[in-house]
C-alpha positions as CSV (number, residue, x, y, z in Angstrom):
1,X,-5.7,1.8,-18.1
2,X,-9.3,2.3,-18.6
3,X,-11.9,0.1,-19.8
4,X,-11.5,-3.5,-20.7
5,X,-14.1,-5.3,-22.7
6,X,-15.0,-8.9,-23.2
7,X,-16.9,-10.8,-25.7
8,X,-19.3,-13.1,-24.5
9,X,-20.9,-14.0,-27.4
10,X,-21.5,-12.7,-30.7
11,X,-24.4,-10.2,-29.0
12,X,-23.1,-10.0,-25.9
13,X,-20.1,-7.7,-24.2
14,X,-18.9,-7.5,-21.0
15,X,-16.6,-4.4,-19.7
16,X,-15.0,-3.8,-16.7
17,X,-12.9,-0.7,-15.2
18,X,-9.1,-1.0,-14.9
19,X,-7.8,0.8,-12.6
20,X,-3.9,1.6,-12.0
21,X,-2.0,0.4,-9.4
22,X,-2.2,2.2,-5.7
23,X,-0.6,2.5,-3.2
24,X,-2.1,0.1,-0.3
25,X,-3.1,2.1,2.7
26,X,0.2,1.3,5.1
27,X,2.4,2.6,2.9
28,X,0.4,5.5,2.6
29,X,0.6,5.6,6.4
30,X,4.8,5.2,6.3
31,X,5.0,7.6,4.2
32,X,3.1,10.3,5.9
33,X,5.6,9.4,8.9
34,X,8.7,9.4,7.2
35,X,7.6,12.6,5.1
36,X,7.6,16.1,5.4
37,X,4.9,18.3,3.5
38,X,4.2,15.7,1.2
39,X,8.1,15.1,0.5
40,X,10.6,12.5,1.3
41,X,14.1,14.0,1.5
42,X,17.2,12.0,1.5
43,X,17.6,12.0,5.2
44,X,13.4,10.8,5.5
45,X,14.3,7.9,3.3
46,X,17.4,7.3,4.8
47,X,15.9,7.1,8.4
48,X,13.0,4.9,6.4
49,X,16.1,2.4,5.3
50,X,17.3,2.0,9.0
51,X,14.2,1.7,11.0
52,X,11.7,-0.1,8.5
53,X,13.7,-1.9,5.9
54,X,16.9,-3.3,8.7
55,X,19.4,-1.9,6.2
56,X,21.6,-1.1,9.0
57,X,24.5,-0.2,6.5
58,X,22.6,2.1,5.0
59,X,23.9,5.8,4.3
60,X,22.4,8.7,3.0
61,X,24.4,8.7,0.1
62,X,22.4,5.7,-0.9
63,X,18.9,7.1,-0.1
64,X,20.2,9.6,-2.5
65,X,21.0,7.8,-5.2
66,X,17.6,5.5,-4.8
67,X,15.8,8.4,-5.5
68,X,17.7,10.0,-8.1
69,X,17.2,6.6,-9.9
70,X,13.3,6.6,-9.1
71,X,13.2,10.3,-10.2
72,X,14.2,8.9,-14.3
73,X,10.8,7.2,-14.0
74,X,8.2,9.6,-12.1
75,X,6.7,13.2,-11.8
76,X,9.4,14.2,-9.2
77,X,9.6,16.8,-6.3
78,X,13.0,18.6,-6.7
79,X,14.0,17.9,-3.0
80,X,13.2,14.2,-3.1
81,X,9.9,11.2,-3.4
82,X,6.2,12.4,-3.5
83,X,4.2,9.8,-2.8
84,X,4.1,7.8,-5.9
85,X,7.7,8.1,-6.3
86,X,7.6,6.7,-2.8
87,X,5.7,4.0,-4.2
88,X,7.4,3.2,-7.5
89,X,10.8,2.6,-5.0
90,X,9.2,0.3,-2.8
91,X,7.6,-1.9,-5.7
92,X,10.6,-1.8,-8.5
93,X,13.7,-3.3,-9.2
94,X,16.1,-1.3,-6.7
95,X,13.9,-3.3,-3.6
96,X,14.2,-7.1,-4.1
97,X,13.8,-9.1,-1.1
98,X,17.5,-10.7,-2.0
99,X,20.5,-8.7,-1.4
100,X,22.0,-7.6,-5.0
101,X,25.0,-6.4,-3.4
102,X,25.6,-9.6,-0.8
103,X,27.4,-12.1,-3.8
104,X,29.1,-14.6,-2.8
105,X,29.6,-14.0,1.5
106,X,30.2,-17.3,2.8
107,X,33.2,-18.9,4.0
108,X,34.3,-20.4,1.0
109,X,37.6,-22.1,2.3
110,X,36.0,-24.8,4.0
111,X,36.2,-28.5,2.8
112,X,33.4,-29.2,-0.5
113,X,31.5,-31.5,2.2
114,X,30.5,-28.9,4.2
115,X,28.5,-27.4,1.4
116,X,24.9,-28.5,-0.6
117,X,25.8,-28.2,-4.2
118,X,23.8,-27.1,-7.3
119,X,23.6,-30.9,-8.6
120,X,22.0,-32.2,-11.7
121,X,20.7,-36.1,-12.8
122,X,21.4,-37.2,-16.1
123,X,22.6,-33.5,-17.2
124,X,22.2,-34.6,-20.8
125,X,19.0,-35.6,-21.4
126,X,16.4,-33.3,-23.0
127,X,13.5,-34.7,-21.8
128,X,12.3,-37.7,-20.3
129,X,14.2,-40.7,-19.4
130,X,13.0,-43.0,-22.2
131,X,12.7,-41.3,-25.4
132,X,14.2,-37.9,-25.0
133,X,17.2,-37.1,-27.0
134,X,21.1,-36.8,-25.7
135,X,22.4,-33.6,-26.0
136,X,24.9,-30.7,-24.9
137,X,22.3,-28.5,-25.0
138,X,20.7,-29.2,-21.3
139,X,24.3,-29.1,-20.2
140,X,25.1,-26.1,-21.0
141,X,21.7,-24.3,-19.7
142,X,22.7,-26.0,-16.3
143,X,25.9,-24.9,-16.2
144,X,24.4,-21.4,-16.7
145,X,22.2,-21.5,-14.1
146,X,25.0,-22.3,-12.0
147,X,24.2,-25.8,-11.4
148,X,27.5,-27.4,-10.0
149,X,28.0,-31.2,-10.5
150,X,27.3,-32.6,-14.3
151,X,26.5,-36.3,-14.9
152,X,27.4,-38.0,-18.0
153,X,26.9,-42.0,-17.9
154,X,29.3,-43.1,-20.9
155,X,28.8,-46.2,-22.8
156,X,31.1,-47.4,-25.8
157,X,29.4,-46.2,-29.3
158,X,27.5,-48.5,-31.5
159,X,31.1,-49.8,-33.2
160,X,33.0,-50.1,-29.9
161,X,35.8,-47.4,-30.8
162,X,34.6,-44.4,-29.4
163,X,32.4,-42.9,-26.3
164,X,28.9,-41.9,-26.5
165,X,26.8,-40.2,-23.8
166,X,23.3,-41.7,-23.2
167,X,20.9,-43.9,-20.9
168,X,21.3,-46.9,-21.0
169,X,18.7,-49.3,-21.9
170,X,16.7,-47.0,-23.2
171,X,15.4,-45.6,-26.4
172,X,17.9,-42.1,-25.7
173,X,19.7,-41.3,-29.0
174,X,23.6,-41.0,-27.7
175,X,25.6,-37.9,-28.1
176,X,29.1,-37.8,-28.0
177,X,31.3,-37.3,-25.3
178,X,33.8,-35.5,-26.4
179,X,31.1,-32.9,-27.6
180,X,29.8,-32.9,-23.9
181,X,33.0,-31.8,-22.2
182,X,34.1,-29.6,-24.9
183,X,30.3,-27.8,-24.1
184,X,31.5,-28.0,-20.4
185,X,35.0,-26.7,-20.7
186,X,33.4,-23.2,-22.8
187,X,30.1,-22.7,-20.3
188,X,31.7,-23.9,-17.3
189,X,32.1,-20.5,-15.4
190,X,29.7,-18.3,-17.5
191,X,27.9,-17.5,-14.2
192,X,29.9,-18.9,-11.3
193,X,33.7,-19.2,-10.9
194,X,33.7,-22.0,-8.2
195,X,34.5,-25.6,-9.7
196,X,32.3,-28.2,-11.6
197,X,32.5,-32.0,-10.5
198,X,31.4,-34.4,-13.3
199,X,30.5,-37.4,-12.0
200,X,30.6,-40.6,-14.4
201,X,28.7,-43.5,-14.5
202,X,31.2,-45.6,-16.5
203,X,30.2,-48.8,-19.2
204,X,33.5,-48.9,-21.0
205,X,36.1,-51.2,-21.4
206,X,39.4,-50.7,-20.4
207,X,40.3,-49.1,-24.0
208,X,37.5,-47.3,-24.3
209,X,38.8,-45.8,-19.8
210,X,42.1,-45.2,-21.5
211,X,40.4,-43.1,-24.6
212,X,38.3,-41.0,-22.0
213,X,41.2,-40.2,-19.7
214,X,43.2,-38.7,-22.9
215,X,39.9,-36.6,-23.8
216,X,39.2,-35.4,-20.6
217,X,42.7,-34.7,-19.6
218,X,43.5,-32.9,-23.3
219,X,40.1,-31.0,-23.4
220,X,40.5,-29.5,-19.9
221,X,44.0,-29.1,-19.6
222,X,45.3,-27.6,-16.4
223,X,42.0,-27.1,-15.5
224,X,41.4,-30.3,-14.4
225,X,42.0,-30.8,-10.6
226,X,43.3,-34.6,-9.9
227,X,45.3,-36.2,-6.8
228,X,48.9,-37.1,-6.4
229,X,50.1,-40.2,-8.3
230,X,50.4,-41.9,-5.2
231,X,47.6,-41.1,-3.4
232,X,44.7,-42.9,-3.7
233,X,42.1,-40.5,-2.4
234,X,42.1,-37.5,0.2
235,X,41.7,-37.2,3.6
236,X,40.1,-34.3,3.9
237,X,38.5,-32.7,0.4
238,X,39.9,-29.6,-1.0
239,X,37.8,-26.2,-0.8
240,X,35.6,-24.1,-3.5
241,X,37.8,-21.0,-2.9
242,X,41.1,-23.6,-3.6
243,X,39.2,-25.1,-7.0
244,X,37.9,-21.9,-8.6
245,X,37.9,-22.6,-12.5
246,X,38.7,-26.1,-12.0
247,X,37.0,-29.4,-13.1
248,X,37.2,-32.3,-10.9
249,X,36.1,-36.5,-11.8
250,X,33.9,-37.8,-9.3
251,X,33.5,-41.8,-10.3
252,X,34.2,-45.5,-8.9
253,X,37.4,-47.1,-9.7
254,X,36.6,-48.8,-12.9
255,X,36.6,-52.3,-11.9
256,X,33.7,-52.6,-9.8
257,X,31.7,-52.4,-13.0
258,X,29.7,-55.1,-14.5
259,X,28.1,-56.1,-17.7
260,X,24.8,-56.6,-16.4
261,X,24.3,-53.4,-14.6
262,X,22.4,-51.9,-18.0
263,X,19.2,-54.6,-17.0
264,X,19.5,-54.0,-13.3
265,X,19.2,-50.3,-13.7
266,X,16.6,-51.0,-16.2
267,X,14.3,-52.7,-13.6
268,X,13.1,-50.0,-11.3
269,X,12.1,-48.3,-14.8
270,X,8.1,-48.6,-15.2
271,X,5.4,-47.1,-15.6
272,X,5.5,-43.1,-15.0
273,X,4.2,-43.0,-11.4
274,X,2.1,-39.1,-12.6
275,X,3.3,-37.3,-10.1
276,X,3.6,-34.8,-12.0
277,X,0.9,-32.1,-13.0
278,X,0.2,-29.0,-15.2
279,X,2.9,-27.3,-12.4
280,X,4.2,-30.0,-10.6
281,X,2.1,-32.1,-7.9
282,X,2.5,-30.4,-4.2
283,X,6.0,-31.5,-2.6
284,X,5.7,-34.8,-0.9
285,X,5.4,-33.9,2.8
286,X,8.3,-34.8,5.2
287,X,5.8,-36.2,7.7
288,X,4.4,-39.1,6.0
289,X,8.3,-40.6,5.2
290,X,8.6,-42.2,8.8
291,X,5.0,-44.2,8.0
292,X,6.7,-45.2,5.2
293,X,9.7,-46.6,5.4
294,X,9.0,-49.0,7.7
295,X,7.0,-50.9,5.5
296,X,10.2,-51.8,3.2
297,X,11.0,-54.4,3.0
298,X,15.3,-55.3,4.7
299,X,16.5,-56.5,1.3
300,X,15.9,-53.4,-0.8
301,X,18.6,-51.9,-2.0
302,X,17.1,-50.6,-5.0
303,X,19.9,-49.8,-7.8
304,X,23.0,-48.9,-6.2
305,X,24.6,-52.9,-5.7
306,X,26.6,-51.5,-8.8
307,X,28.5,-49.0,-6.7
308,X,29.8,-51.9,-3.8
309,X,33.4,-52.1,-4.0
310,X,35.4,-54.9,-3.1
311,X,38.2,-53.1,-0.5
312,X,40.3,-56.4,-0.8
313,X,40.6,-55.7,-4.8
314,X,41.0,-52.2,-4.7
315,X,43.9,-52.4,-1.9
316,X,45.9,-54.5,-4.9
317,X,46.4,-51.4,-7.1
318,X,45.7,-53.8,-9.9
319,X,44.0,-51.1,-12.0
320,X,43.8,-51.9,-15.8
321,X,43.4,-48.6,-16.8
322,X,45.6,-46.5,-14.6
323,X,45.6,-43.3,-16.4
324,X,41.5,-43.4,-16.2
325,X,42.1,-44.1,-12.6
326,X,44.6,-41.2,-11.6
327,X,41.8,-38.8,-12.6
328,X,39.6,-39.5,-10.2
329,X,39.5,-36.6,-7.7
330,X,36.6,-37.9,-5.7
331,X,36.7,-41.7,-5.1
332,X,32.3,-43.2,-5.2
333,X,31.5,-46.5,-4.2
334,X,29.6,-48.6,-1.6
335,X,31.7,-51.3,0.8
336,X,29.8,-54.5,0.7
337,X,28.3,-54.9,3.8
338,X,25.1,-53.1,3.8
339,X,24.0,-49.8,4.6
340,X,25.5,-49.7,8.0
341,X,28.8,-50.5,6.7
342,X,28.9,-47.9,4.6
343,X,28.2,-45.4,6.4
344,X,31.1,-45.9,9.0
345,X,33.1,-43.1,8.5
346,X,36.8,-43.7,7.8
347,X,39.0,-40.9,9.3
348,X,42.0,-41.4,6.6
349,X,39.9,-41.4,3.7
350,X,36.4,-38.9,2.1
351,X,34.8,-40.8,-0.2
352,X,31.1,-40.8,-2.2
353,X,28.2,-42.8,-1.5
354,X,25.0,-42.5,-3.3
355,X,21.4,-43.2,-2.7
356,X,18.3,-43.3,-4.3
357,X,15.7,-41.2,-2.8
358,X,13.8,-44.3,-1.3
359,X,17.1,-45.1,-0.1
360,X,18.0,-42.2,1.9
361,X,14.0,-42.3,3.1
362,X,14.9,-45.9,4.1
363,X,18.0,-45.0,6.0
364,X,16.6,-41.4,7.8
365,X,14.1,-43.8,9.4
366,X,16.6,-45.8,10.6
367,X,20.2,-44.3,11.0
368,X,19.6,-40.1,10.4
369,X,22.1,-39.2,12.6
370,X,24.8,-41.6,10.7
371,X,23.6,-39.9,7.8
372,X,24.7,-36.7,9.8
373,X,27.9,-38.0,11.0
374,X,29.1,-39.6,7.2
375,X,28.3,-36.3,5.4
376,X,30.3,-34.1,7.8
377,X,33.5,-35.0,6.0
378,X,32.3,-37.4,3.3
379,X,30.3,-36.4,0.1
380,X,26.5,-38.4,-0.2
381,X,24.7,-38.3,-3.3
382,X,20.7,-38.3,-3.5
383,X,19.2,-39.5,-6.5
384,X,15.5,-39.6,-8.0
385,X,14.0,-43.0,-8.2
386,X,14.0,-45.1,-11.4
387,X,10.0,-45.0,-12.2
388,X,10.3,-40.6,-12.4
389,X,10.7,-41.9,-16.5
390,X,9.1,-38.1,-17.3
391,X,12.4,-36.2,-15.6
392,X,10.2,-35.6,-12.1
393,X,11.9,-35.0,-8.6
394,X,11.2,-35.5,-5.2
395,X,11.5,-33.2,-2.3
396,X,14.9,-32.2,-1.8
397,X,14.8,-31.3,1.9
398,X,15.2,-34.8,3.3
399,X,18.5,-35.2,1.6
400,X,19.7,-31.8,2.5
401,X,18.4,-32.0,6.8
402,X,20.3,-34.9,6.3
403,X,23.9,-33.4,5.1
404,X,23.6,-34.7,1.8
405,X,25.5,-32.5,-0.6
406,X,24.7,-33.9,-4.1
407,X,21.0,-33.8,-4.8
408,X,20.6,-34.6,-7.8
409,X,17.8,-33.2,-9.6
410,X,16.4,-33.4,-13.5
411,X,16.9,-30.1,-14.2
412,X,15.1,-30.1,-17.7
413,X,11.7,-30.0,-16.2
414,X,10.1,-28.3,-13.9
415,X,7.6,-28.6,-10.8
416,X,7.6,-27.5,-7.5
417,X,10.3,-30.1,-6.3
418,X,12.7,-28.2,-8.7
419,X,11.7,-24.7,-7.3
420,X,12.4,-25.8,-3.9
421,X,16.1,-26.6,-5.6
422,X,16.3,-23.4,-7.6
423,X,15.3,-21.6,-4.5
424,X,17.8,-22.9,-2.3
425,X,20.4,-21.8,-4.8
426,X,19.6,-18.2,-4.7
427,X,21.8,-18.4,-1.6
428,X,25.1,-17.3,-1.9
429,X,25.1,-15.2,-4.5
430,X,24.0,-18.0,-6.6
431,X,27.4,-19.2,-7.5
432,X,25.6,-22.9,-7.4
433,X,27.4,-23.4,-3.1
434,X,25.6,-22.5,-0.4
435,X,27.6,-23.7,2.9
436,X,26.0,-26.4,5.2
437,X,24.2,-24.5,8.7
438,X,26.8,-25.2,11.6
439,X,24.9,-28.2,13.8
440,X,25.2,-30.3,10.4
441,X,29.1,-29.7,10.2
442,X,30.1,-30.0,14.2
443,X,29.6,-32.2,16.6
444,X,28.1,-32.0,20.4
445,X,31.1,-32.4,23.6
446,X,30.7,-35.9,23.3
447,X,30.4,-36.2,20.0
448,X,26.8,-36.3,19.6
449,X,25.4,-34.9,16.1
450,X,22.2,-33.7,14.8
451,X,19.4,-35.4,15.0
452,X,16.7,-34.7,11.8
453,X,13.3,-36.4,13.7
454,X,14.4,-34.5,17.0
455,X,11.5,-32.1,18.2
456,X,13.0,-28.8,18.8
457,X,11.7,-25.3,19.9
458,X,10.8,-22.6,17.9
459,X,14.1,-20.2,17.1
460,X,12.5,-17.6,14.7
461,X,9.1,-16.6,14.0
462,X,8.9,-15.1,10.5
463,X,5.8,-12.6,9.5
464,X,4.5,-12.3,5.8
465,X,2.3,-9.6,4.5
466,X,0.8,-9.8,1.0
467,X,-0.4,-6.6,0.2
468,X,-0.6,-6.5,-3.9
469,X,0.2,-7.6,-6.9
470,X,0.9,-6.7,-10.7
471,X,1.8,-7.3,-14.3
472,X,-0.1,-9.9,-15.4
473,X,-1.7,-7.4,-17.5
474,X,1.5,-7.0,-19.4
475,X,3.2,-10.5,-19.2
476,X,0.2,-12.7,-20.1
477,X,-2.6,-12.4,-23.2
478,X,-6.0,-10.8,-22.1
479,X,-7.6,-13.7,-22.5
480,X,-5.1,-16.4,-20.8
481,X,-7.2,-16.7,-17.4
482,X,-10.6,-16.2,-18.6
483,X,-12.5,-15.8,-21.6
484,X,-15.2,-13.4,-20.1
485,X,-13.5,-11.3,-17.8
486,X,-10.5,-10.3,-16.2
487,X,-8.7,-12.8,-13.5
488,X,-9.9,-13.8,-10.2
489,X,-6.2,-14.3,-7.9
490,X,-5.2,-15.9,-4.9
491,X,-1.6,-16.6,-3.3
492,X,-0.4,-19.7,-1.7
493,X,2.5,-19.2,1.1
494,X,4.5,-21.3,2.9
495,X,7.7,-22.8,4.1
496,X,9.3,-25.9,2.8
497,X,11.7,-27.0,5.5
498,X,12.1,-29.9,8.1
499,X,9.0,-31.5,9.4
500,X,7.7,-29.5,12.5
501,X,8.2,-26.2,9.8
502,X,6.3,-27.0,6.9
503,X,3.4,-25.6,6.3
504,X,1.3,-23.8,3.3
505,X,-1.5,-21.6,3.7
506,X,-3.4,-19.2,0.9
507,X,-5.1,-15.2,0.5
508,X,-8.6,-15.1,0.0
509,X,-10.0,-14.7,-4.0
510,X,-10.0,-11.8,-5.6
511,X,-12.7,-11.4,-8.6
512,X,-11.9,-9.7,-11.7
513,X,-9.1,-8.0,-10.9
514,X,-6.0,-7.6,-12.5
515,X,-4.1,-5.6,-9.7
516,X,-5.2,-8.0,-6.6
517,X,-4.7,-6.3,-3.3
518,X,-5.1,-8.5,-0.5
519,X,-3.7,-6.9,2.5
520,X,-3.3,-10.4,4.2
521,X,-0.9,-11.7,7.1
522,X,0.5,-15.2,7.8
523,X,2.9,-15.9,10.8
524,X,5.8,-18.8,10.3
525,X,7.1,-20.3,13.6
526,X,10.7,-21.5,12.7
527,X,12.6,-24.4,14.6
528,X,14.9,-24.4,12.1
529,X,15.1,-21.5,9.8
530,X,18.4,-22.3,8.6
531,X,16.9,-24.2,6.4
532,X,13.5,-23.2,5.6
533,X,12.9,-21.9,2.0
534,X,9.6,-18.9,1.8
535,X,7.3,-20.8,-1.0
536,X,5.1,-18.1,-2.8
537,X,3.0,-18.9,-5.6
538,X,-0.2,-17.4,-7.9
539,X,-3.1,-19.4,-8.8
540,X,-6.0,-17.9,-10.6
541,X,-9.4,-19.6,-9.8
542,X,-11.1,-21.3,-12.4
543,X,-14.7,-22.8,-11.2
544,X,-14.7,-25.5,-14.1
545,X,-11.6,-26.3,-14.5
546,X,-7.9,-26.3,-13.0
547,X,-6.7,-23.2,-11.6
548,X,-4.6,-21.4,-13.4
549,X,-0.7,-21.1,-13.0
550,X,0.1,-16.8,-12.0
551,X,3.2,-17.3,-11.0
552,X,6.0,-18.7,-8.4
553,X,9.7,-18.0,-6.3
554,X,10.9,-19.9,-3.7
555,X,13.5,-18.0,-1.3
556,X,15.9,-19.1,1.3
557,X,14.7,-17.5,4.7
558,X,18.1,-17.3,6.1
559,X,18.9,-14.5,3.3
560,X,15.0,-12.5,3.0
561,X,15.7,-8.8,3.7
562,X,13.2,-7.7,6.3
563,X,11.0,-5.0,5.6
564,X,8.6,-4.2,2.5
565,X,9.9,-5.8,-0.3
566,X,9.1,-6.1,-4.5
567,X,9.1,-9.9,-5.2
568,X,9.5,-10.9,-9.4
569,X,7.7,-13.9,-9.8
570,X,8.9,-16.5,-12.3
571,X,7.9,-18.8,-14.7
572,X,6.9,-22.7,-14.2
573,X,10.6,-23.3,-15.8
574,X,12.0,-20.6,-13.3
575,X,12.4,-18.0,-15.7
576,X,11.4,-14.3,-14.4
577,X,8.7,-12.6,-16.0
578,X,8.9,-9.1,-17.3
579,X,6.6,-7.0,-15.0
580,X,4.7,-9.9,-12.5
581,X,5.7,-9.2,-8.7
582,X,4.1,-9.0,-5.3
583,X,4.2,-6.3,-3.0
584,X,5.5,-8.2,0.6
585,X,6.9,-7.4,4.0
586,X,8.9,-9.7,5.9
587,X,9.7,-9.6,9.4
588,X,11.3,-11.6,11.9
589,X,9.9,-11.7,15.3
């Protein structure tokens, strides 16, 4: 880099000096201690690994082979890293702040309620919840992001002899079902072996049950995971390691469904609430839910009456479409009787229960540790409100402090509800399961739980450092912050967890400056870093107008690497860019 020059106006030029990126002065420092004669050696870098970076399983051989890879792409000393090679290692690709080489390390034998899956809302639609069109297409970019649990709502077609797949009450055009789950059966386990759940909202009649069951069962095959004959539901639900490449139904037995459910659904539709913005509007703060909720009013139950099911009925058997109802792998439905009544656990039957987010915000205020109790062997769905008609989301963290497994997200936006979700998911090797932290899965000696609004001390304390960033210069146009000169940076860090941990805070402004070094340190107290996620975005200041979007990740704590770390920054829609990263160090104190 050299010069870069901008035009003002037609007489008028302004140019300003690039300069390449540097080394900030602590990593000068390390490298000077871990050095000899202006060389790092494969046993420097390997002591480096151990006592800086916490790679305790670090060997030499790997030190080795780090800097034979850095040596393809720098001036190199033959014995091992000069300074910039040093450098190039510490801010590249080989040094993420995730583990490449963890995958998939959890337990993965345990029953699928004791893990938050990837879950998507209305998987099909392409846009918003009014007008968008049906398609396969969303489908199959959520299945290849490993998102877990597909919903399809199925309604008969417009001459009552076949399926469609739409919203309904709305202006959606349908798409087919069969096209659907032949999209899911293909893309299924592109990225992540461990089994999909659709879950159907059903509007057929008792033909069109029949019809579905012969689709699904013939396009999936043996693939498809479904109870005994003569077992109605389980008492304990299978594992992820048990159901690898395997599709299981998640739906209510089809006779709690009702013809007028289409209008009730379509009442808590309205007007687009805008809480959404050029990146999504800041994630709503756990705090203010407990203000909240107690202003709703007893009788709300929003739109889930649909999913009461009449015990009496369903202890008959007297199922008219029994082939439809042998699929069902994960029994939904709400016993009438009110919240309180459906949240009793049952010890010889799991079941689903969903809520709407205003729902679950309703019920923490009141009956969190319930919450906590149902979801250690029963599977809880969150959904997003009706009135999110442009395919917003809400803050995930309240469902998932509360055990929730499913929630469901639009996954064909974006915002920074959805990075909180796409952060979480990063966990695990990203195979779309990450398992629930212990006090949400076991109980206390006398069979106390969790309690989400408890006020607890501080277990971790977890230390940031910005010191730089880069790429922008490559990934965006010249001109794509400011007209007149180059751009003027800041970062926004935080934590998005319960309550008491939430927090964001922000680097000073940097003017004109396409390689930003800040050299800036925030401090995290943690009183529950099992489930705090490290929010890091880029803004670039604009006096007139917005500030720009630079940039974003979201990462789960409980998996950061400690030590200086290169951090890829993505897209709004969660896509990585090409060259745009922060240099970062992360340690826990």
């Amino acid at each position: 880099m050299s010069n870069q020059t901008f035009k003002v106006c037609f007489c008028c030029r302004r140019r300003f000096k690039l300069t390449a990126s540097e080394a900030p002065k602590e990593i000068k420092a390390l490298f000077e201690n871990y050095s000899e004669n202006g060389v790092m050696t494969a046993t420097n870098l390997h002591r480096f690994l151990l006592e800086q970076q916490k790679e305790d399983k670090a060997t030499i051989e790997n030190a080795q082979a780090l800097i034979d890879s850095v040596r393809s792409v720098v001036v190199f000393h033959k014995h091992g890293l000069n300074l910039e090679g040093f450098f190039k290692y510490l801010f590249g690709d080989l040094n993420p702040p995730l583990s490449p080489e963890l995958g998939v390390h959890q337990d993965m034998t345990a029953p699928l309620s004791q893990y938050f899956i990837y879950t998507g809302h209305n998987s099909y639609l392409t846009g918003n919840q009014l007008t968008s069109d049906c398609s396969d297409v969303p489908i199959i970019h959520a299945l290849k992001k490993s998102v877990r649990v597909i919903e399809l709502d199925i309604w008969p077609n417009s001459s009552k002899d076949n399926v469609d797949v739409l919203h309904g009450g709305t202006m959606t055009s349908p798409v087919e079902l069969i096209r659907c789950l032949r999209s899911i059966k293909e893309h299924a386990f592109s990225t992540s072996d461990y089994p999909v759940v659709i879950t159907l909202e059903d509007h057929l009649t008792t033909d069109l049950q029949a019809k579905t069951a012969e689709m699904i069962t013939q396009t999936f095959g043996n693939a498809l995971f479904s109870p005994e004959q003569d077992s109605e539901c389980f008492k304990k639900l299978p594992s992820p390691a048990s159901l690898k490449k395997r599709f299981l139904i998640s739906t209510k037995p089809p006779i709690v469904y009702h013809e007028d459910k289409d209008a009730k659904e379509d009442s808590q539709r309205g007007n687009n609430s805008g809480d959404e913005e050029a990146w999504g509007k800041e994630v709503p703060s756990l705090k203010s839910h407990s203000k909240k909720n107690h202003e709703l009013d007893d009788g709300d139950d929003d739109d889930d009456d649909d999913e009461e099911v009449d015990d009496d009925i369903n202890k008959s058997k007297k199922f008219e479409a029994p082939e439809y109802t042998r699929l069902i792998a994960i029994h939904a439905g709400k016993p009438k009787g009110g919240l309180s009544e459906a949240l009793k656990v049952d010890p010889n039957k799991v079941r689903r229960l969903s809520l709407s987010e205003q729902q679950l915000e309703k019920a923490a205020s009141r009956n969190g540790k319930e919450i906590v109790r149902f979801t250690q062997n029963n599977m809880l769905r969150i959904y997003p409100k009706g009135t999110r008609i442009t395919s917003s989301n809400y803050n995930p963290l309240i469902g998932w402090m509360h055990g929730a497994q499913m929630v469901a997200f639009n996954m064909q936006g974006y915002g920074r509800s959805l990075w909180l979700m796409q952060g979480m998911f990063r966990a695990n090797g990203g195979c779309g399961y990450v398992k629930k932290p212990d006090f949400l899965l076991n109980g206390g000696p006398n069979g106390e739980v969790f309690d989400p609004k408890a006020k607890l001390e501080v277990k971790k304390t977890l230390k940031v450092t910005v010191f730089m960033g880069e790429g922008w210069y490559y990934d965006f146009k010249h001109t794509h912050f400011d007209q007149f000169s180059p751009p003027d940076f800041y970062v926004r860090v935080g934590i998005a967890g319960v309550a008491a941990d939430t927090v964001m805070k922000k680097t000073k402004t940097l003017e004109d400056n396409w390689i930003p070094a800040w050299n800036e340190e925030f401090v995290f107290p943690l009183t529950v870093p099992e489930l705090a996620l490290l929010r890091i975005e880029v803004h670039e200041y604009d006096m007139s107008e917005k500030d720009d979007f630079g940039g974003q990740t979201c990462l789960p704590v409980w998996e950061i690497r400690e030590g200086i770390r290169s951090v890829p920054l993505c897209s709004r829609e969660g896509i990585k860019y090409s060259s745009v990263k922060l240099l970062m160090r992360f340690q826990f104190i």
